[in-house]
Backbone as a chain_set.jsonl record, in Angstrom:
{"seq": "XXXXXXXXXXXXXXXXXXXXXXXXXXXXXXXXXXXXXXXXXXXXXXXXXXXXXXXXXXXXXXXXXXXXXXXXXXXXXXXXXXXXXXXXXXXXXXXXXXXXXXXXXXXXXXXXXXXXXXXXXX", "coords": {"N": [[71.633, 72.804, 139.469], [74.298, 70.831, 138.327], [74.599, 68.381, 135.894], [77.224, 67.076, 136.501], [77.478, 67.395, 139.512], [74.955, 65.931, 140.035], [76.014, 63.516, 139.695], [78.196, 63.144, 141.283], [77.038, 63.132, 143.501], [75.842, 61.202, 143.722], [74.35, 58.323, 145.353], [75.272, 55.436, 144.835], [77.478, 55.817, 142.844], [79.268, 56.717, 144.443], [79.445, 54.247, 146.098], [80.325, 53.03, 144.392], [82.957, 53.818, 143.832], [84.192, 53.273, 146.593], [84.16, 50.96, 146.897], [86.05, 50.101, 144.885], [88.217, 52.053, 145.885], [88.385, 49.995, 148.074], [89.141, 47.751, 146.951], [91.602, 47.839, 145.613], [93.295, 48.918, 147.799], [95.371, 47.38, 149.205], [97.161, 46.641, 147.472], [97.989, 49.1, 146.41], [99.059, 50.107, 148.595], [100.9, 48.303, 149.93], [102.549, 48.858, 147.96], [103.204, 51.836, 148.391], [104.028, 51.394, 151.159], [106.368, 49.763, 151.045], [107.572, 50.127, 149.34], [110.662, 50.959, 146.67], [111.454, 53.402, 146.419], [110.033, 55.061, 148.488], [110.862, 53.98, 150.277], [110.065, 52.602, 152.404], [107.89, 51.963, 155.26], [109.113, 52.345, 157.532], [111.023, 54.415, 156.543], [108.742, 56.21, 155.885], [107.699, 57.264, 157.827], [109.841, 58.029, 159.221], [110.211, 60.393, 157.383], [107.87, 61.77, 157.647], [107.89, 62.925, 160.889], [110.316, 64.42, 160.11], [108.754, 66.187, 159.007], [106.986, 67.359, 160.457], [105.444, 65.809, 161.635], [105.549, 64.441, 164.242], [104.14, 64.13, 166.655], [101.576, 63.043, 165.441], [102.907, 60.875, 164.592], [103.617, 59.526, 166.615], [101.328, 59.233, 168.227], [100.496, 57.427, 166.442], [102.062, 54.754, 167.211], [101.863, 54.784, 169.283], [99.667, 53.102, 172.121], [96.855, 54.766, 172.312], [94.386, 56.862, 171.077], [94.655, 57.625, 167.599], [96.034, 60.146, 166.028], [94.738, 62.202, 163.132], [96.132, 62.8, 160.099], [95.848, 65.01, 157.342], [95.032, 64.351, 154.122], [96.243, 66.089, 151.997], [98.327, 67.057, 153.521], [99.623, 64.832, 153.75], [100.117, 63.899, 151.049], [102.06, 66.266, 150.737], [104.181, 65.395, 152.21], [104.818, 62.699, 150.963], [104.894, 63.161, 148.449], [103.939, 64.854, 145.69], [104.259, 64.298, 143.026], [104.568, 61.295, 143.368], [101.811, 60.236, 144.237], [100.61, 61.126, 142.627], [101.589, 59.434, 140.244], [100.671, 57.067, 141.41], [97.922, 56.777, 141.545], [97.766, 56.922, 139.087], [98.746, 54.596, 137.999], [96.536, 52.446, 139.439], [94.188, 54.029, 138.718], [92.869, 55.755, 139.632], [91.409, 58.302, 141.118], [93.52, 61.602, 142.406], [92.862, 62.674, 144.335], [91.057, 60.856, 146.004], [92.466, 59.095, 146.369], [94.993, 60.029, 147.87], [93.022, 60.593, 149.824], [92.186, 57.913, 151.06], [95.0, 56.785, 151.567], [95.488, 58.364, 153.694], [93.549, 57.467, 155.725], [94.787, 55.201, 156.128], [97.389, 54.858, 156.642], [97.698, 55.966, 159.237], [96.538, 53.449, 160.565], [98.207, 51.322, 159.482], [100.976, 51.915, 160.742], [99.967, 51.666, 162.852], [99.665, 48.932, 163.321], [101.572, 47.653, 162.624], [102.911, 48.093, 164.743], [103.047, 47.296, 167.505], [104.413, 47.011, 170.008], [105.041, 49.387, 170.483], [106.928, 50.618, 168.591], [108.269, 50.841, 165.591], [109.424, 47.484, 164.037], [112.642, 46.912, 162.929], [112.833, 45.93, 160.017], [110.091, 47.2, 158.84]], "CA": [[72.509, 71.669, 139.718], [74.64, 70.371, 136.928], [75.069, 66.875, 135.562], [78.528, 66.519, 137.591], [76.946, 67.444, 140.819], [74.499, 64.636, 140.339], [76.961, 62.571, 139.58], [79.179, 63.549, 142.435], [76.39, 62.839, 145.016], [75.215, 59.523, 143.979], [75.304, 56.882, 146.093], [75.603, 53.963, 143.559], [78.717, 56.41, 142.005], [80.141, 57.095, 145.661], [79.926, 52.946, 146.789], [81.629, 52.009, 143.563], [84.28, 54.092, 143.989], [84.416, 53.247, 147.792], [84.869, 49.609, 146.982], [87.002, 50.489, 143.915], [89.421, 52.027, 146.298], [88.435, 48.574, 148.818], [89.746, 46.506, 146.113], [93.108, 47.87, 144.88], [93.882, 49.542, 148.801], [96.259, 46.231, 149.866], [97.986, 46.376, 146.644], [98.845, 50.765, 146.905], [99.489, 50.319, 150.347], [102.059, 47.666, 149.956], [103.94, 50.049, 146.951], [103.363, 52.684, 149.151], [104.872, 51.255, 152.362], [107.17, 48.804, 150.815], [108.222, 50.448, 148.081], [112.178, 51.237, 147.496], [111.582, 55.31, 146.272], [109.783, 55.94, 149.606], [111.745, 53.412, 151.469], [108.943, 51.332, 153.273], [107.073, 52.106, 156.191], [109.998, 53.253, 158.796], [111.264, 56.07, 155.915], [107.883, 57.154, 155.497], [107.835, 57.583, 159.429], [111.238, 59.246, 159.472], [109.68, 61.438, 156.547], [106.555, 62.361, 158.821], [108.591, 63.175, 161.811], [111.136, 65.335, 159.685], [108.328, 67.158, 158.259], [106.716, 68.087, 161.715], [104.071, 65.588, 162.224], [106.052, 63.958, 165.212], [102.722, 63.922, 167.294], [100.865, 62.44, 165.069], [103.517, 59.704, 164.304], [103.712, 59.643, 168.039], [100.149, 58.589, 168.729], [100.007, 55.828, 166.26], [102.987, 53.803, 167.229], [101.04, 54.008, 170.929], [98.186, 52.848, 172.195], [95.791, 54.961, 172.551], [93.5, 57.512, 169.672], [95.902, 57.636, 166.548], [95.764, 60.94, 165.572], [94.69, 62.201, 162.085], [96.654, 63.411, 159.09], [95.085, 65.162, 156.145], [94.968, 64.057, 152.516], [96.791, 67.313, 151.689], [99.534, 66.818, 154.669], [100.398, 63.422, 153.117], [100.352, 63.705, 150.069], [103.037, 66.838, 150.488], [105.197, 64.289, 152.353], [105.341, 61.663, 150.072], [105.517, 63.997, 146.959], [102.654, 65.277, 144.492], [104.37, 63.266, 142.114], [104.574, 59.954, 143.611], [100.558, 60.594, 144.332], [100.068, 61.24, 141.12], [102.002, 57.987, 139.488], [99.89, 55.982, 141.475], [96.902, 56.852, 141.084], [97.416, 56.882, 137.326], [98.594, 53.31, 137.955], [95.542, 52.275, 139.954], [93.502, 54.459, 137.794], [91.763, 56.01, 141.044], [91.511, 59.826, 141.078], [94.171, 61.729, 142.666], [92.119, 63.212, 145.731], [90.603, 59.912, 146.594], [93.922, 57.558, 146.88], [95.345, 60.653, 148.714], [92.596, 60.432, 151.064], [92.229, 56.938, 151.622], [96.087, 56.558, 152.607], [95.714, 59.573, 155.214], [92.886, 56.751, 155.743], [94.849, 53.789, 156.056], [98.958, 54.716, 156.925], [97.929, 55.948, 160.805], [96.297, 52.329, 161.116], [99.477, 50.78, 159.185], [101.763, 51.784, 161.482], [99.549, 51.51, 164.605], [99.568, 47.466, 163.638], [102.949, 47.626, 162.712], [104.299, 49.001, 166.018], [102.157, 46.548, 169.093], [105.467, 47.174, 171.177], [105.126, 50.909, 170.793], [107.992, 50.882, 168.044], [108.559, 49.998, 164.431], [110.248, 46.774, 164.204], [113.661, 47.429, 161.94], [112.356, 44.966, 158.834], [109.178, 47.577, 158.706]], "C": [[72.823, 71.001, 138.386], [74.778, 69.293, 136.96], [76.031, 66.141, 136.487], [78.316, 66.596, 139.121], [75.781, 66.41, 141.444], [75.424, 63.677, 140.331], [77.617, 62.321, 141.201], [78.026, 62.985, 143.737], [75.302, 61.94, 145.093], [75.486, 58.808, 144.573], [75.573, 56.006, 145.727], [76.911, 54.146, 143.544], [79.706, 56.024, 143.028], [80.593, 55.468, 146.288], [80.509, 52.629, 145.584], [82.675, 52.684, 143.61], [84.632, 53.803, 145.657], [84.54, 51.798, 147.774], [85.855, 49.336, 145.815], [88.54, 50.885, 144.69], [89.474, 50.717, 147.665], [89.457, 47.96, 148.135], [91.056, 46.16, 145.818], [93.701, 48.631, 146.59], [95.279, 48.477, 149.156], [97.539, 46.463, 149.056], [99.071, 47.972, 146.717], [99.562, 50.763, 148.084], [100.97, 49.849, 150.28], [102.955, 48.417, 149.007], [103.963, 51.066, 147.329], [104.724, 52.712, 150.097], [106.217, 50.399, 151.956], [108.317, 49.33, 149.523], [109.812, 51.048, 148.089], [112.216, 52.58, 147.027], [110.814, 55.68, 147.509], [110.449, 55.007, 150.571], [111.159, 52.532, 152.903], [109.066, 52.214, 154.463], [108.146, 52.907, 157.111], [110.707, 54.718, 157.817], [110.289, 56.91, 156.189], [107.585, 58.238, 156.453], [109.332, 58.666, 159.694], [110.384, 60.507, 158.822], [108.801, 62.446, 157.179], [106.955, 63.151, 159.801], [109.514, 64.49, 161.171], [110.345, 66.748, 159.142], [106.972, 67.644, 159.423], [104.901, 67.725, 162.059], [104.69, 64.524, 162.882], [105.032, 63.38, 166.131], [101.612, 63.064, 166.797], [101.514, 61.086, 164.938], [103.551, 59.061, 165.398], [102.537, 58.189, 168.551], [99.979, 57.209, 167.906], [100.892, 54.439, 166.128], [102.132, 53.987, 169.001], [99.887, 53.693, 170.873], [96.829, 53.094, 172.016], [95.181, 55.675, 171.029], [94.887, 58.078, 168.911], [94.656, 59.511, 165.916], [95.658, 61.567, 164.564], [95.809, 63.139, 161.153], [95.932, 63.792, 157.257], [95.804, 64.408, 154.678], [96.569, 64.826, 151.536], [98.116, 67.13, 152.405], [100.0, 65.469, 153.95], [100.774, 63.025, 152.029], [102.0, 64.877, 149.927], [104.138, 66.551, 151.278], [105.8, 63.183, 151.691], [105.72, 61.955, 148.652], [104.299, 63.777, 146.089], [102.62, 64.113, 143.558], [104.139, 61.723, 142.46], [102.705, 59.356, 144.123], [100.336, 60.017, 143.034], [99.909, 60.025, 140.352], [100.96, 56.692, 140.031], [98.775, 55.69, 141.818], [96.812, 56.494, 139.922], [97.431, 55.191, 137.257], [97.661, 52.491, 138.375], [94.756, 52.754, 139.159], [92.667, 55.125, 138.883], [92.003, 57.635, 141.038], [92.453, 59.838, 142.332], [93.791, 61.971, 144.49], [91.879, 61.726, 146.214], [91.868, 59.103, 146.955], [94.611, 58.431, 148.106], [94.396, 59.985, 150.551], [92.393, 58.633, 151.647], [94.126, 56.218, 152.452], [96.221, 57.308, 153.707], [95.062, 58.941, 155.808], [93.491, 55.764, 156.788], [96.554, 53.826, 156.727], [98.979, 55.424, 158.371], [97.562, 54.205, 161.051], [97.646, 51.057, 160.531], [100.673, 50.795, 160.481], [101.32, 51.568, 162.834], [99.794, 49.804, 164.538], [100.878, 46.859, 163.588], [103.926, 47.55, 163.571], [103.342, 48.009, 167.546], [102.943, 47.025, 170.067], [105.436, 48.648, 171.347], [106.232, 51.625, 169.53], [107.864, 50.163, 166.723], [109.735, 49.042, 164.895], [111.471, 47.336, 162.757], [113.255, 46.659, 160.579], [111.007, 46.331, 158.246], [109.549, 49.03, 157.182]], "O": [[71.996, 70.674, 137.536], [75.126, 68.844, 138.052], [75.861, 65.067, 137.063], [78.969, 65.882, 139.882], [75.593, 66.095, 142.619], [75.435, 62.954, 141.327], [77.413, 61.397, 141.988], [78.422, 62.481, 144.788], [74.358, 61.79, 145.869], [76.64, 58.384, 144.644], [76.422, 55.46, 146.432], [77.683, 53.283, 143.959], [80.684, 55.303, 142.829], [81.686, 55.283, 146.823], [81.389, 51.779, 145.716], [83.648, 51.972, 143.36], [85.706, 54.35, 145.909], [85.099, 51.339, 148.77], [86.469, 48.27, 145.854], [89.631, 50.393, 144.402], [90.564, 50.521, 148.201], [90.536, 47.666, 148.65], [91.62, 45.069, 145.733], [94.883, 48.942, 146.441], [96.31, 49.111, 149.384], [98.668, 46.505, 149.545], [100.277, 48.067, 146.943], [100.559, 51.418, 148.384], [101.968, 50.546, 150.464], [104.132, 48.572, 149.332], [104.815, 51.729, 146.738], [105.769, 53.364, 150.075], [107.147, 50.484, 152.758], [109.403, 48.963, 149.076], [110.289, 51.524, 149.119], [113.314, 53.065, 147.299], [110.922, 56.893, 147.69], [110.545, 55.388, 151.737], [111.662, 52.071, 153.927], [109.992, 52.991, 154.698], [107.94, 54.095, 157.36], [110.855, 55.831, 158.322], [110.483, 58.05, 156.611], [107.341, 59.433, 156.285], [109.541, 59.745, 160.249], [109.952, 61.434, 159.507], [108.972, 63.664, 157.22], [106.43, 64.264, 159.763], [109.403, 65.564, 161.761], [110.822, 67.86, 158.917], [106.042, 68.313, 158.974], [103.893, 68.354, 162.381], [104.535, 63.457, 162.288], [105.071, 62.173, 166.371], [100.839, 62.461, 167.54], [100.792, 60.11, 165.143], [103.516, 57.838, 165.264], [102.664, 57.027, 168.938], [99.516, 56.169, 168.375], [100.702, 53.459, 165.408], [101.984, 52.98, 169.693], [99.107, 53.859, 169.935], [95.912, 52.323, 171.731], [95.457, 55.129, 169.961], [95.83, 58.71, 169.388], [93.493, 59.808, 165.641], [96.801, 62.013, 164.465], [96.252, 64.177, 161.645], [95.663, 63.018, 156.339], [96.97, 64.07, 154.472], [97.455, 64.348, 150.828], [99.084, 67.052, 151.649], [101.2, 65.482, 153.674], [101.543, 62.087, 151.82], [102.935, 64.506, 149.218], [105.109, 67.301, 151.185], [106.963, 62.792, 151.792], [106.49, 61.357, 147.902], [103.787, 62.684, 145.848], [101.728, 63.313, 143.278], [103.472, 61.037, 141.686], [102.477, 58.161, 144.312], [100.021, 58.919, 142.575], [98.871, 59.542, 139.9], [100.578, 55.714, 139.389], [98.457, 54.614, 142.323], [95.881, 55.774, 139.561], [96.552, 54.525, 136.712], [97.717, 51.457, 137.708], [94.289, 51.816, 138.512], [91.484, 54.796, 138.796], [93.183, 57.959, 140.902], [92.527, 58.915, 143.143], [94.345, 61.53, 145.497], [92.763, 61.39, 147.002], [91.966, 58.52, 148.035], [94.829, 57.874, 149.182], [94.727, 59.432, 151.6], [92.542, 58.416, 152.85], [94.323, 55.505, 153.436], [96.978, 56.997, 154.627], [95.327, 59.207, 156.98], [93.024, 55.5, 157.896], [96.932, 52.803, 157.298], [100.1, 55.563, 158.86], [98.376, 53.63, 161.774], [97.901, 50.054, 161.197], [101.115, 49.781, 161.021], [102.059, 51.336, 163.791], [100.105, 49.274, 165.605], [101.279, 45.89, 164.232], [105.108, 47.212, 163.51], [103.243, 48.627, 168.606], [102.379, 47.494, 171.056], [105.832, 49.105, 172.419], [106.396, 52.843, 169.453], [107.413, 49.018, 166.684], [110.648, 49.322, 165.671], [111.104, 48.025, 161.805], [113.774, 47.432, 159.774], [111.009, 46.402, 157.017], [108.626, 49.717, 156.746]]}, "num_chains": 1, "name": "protein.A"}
């Protein structure tokens, strides 16, 4: 076991980066969802839908279990690049921001949508 594999499976390492991405999540989210190159929250949803996760977009504008989307699946919706940029801007590795929005953009739009529907402002 090498140096980076301790590293990797510390728990000290693993809660500061797990409140590292706590800290700055509100701020990505909002240049995520809000932002005018992905076109806020109802593009991203068109985007999702166009790119044949309809079902999943499905479940978390309803009620019931919002169904998951990988890291990998979301990130090649919103674009490698646009990943990339903001991570670098955050400073948060690329994998981790990935996964915390595959995290965080089913429960976005589930709070987004109470009526079952994005409102048009979203």
């Amino acid at each position: 076991m090498g140096i980076l594999d301790s590293l990797e499976n510390n728990p000290a390492l693993r809660s500061a980066l797990g409140q590292l991405g706590a800290a700055v999540l509100p701020a990505v989210l909002n240049e995520v969802l809000g932002s005018n190159n992905q076109g806020g929250l109802s593009a991203i949803v068109a985007k999702l839908q166009q790119s044949g996760f309809g079902d999943q977009v499905k479940s978390w504008l309803g009620n019931g279990q919002n169904l998951p989307i990988s890291a990998d699946q979301l990130r090649a919706v919103l674009g490698s690049d646009t990943v990339r940029q903001l991570a670098a801007r955050y400073n948060i590795p690329v994998d981790q921001l990935s996964q915390i929005l595959a995290q965080e953009l089913p429960k976005a739009v589930d709070q987004a949508s109470p009526a079952g529907h994005l409102p048009h402002t979203a």
